[in-house]
C-alpha angles and dihedrals in degrees: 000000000000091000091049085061101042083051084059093046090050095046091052083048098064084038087068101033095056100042098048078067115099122226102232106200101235123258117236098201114182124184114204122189107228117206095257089068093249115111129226115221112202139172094055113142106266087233093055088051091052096051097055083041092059090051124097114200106091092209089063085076094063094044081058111037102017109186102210129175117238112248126231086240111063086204096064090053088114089052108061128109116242117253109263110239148119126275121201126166113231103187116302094352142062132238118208105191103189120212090228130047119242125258127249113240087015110108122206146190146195128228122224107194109210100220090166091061122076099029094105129087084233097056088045100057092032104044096030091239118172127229113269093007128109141214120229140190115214116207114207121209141170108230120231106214098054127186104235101229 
């Protein structure tokens, strides 16, 4: 008898617990090289864009959309500077103007940190988030305007 009510109570439990989660409409966020050698980084929500927009401190753009050349060591990925440049919205979309060109036979990517996943009981238990850490998507490009090198 008294395990036929916990089971209920389990069962009510995971109820709760899986519908206080949100459900966050995905992001497709594409980057294309334009032939100036900056990028153009679209499909990001309006709202988002706003936000950052409203922001003052400049840094704040590389902490968000880091542009990072891929190592020659897999392993050192983590480890890489981010690639110095300057970010501006146009639109619905946002520029990345690096301060450096890229260079021809180097790949890079960008890292799109998914700060609106993870904040929920749920993401933390299913996707074995940690507290205070996020989950990103990097989205890897060849750049068109490339510095002969």
């Amino acid at each position: 008898m008294f395990n036929k009510i916990m089971s209920k109570y389990r069962l009510l439990f995971l109820f709760i617990i899986c519908s206080c989660t949100t459900d966050v409409a995905k992001q497709h966020v594409k980057v294309e090289p334009k032939v100036d050698g900056s990028l153009k980084i679209i499909g990001l929500d309006p709202a988002i864009i706003q936000a950052i927009v409203r922001d003052t401190m400049a840094d704040k753009w590389q902490n968000l959309f880091p542009v990072y050349k891929i190592p020659k060591r897999l392993d050192s990925e983590d480890y890489q500077p981010p690639q110095p440049g300057n970010y501006t919205v146009a639109g619905d979309a946002i520029l990345f103007a690096p301060d450096t060109p890229f260079v021809k036979g180097n790949s890079y990517y960008i890292r799109l940190y998914l700060y609106e996943e993870g904040t929920s009981m749920w993401d933390i238990i299913s996707k074995k988030n940690k507290l205070g850490q996020y989950r990103y998507n990097d989205i890897l490009f060849e750049p068109q305007y490339l510095k002969n090198k």
